[in-house]
C-alpha positions as CSV (number, residue, x, y, z in Angstrom):
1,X,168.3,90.4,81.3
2,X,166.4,87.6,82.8
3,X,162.3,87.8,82.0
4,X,161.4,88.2,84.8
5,X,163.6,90.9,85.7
6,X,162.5,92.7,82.9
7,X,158.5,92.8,83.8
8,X,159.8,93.7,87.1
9,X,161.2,97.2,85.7
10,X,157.9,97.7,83.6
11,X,156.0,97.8,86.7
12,X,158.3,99.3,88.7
13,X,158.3,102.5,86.2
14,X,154.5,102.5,84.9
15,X,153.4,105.1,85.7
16,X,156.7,106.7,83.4
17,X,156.1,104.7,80.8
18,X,152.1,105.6,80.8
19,X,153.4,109.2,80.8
20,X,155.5,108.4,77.8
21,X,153.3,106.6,76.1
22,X,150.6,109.3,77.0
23,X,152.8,112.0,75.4
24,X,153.7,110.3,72.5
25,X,150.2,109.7,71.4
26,X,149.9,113.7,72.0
27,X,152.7,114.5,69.2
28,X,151.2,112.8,66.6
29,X,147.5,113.4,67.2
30,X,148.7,117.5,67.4
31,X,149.7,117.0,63.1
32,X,146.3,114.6,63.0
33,X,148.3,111.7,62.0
34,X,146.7,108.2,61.1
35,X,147.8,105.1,60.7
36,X,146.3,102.9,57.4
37,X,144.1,106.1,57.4
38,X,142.1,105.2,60.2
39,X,143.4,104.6,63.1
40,X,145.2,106.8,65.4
41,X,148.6,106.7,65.1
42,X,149.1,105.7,68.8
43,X,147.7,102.4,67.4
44,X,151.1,101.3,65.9
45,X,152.8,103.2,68.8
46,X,151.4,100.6,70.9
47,X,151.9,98.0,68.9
48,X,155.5,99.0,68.7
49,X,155.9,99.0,72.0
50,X,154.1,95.5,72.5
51,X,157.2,93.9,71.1
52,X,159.7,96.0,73.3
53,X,157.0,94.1,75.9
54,X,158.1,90.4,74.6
55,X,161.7,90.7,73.3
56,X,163.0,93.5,75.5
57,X,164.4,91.3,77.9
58,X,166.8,90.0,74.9
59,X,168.7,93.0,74.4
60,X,168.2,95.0,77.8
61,X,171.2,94.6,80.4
62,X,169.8,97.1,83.1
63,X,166.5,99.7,84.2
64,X,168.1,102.6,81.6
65,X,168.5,100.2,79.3
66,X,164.3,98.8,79.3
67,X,163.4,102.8,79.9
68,X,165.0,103.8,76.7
69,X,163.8,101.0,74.4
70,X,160.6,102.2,75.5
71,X,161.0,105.7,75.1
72,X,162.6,104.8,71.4
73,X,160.0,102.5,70.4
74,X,157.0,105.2,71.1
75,X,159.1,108.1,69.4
76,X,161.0,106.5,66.7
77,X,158.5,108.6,64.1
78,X,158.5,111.7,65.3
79,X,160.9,113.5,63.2
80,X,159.9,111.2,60.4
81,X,156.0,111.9,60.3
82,X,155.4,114.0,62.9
83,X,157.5,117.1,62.4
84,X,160.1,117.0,64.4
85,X,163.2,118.5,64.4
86,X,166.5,115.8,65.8
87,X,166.9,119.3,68.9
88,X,163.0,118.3,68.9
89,X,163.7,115.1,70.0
90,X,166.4,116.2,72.2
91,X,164.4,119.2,74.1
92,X,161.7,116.9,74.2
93,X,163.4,113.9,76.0
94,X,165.5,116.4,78.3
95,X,162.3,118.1,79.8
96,X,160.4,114.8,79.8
97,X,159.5,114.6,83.9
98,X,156.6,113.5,84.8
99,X,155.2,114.9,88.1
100,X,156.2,112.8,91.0
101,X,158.3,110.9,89.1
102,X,162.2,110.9,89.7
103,X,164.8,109.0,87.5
104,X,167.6,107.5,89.2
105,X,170.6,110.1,87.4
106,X,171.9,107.7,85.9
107,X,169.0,106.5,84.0
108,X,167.7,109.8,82.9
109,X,171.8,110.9,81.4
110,X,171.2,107.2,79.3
111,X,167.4,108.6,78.0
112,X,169.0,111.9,76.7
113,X,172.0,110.3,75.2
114,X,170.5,107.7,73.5
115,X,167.0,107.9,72.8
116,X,167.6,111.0,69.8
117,X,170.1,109.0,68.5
118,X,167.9,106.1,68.0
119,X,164.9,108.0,66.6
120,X,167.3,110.2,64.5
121,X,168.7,106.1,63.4
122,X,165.4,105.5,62.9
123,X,164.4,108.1,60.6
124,X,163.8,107.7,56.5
125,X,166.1,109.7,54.2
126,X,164.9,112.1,51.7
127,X,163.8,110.1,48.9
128,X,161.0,109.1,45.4
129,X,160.4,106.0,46.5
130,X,160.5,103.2,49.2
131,X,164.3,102.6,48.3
132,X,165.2,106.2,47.9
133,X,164.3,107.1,51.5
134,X,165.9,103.5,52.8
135,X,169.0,103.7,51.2
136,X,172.7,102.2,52.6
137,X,173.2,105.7,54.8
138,X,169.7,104.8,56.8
139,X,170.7,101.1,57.3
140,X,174.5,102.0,58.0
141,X,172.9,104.4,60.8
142,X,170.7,102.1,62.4
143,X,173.5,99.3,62.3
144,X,175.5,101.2,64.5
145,X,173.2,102.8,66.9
146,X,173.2,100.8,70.0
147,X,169.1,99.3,70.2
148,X,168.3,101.4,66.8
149,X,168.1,97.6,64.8
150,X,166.0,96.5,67.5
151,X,163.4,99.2,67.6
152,X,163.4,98.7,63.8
153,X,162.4,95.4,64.2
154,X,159.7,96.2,66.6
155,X,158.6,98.5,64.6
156,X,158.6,96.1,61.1
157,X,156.7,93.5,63.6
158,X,153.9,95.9,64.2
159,X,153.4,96.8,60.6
160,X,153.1,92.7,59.7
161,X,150.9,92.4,62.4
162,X,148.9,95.0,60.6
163,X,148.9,93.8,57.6
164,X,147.2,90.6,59.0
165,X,144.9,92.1,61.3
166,X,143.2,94.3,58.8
167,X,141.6,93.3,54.9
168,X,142.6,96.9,54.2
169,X,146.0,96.8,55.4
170,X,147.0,93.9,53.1
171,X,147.8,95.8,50.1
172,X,151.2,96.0,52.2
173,X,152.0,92.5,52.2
174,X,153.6,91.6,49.3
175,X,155.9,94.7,49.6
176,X,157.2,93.4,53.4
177,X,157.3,90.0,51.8
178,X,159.4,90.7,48.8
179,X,161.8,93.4,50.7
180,X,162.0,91.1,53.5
181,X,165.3,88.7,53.3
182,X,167.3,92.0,51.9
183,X,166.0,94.1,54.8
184,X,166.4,92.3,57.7
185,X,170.1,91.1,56.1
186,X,170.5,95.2,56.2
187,X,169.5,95.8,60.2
188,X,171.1,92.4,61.5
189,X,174.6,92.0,59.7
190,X,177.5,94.2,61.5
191,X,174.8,95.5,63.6
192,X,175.7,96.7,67.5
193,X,172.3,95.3,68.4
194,X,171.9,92.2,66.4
195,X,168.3,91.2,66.0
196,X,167.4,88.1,68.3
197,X,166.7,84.9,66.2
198,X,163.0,84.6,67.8
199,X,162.2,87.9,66.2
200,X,163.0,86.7,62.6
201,X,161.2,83.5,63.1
202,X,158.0,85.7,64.4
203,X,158.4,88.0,61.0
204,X,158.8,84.9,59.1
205,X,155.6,83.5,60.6
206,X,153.9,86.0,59.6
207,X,155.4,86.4,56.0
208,X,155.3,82.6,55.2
209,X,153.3,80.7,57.6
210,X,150.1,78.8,56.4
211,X,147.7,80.6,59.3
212,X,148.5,83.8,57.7
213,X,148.5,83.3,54.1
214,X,146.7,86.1,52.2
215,X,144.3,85.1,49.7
216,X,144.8,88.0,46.4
């Protein structure tokens, strides 16, 4: 999808995705979740979603398509950290209608077909440790999940940018450095969605670049 195309569907379905966003926010503050203990979780939410707002247009083909990378990005951990059950996700996304808001049909069948398959993607399995709940079954799920490697990405973005905005987020830098190559090898080879290059580079940046070099 051309850019410009693409910030023409983000304003042309604001007010959805301000619902969305809205309700999102709602799930995780009703289990009082933070993020780096405190923030509100919508924090990362948004910063989630600020990367479907830059690379979206990469992967997106039509309006369902911007609409669920969206919807993905602001739920993708709610069944991991706030409670949810996959029907959760499903129920939820099914009787998601905003008042005076209407979804071409075709747009909202794409939403309730895909987006619990991406969050369900999305989600850590059982596990000790960092490698235990990210083991080959979670990266063999995402990899074939149409947008699921993409959200992922979004998502791994946002945490960087974390990491760099805050002194008390860095103690997560190192681990995102050293797991890097290996994970984005596991979320980009064989996947549907293959992670744009412009992505990497931005995660690289981050991980290697002089500007944002943490001092230990």
């Amino acid at each position: 999808m051309e850019q410009l195309d693409f910030v023409k569907t983000v304003q042309a379905n604001q007010q959805w995705l301000r619902a969305m966003e809205k309700e999102a926010f709602a799930i995780h503050d009703r289990v009082n979740q933070r993020y780096g203990k405190f923030l509100p979780y919508g924090f990362h939410l948004k910063l989630t979603a600020s990367y479907v707002s830059r690379y979206g247009h990469l992967v997106a083909e039509t309006e369902a398509d911007v609409l669920v990378l969206y919807a993905s990005a602001y739920l993708h951990d709610t069944i991991e950290d706030a409670r949810m059950t996959y029907n959760d996700v499903v129920k939820f996304v099914r009787s998601f209608k905003p008042e005076g808001i209407t979804l071409p049909d075709a747009s909202k069948e794409q939403l309730d077909r895909q987006v619990p398959e991406i969050v369900y993607a999305l989600t850590n399995e059982k596990g000790r440790n960092r490698d235990e709940r990210a083991n080959a079954a979670y990266y063999k799920g995402i990899c074939e999940t149409k947008f699921a490697s993409f959200v992922k990405m979004c998502d791994r973005l946002a945490n960087l940018r974390f990491t760099v905005m805050f002194v008390f987020a860095n103690y997560m830098f190192d681990v995102y450095k050293k797991e890097y190559p290996d994970f984005i090898r596991k979320i980009d080879e064989g996947a549907v969605t293959p992670i744009p290059e412009v992505m990497k580079q931005e995660a690289e940046d981050m991980l290697w670049g002089e500007v944002y070099v943490l001092e230990g």
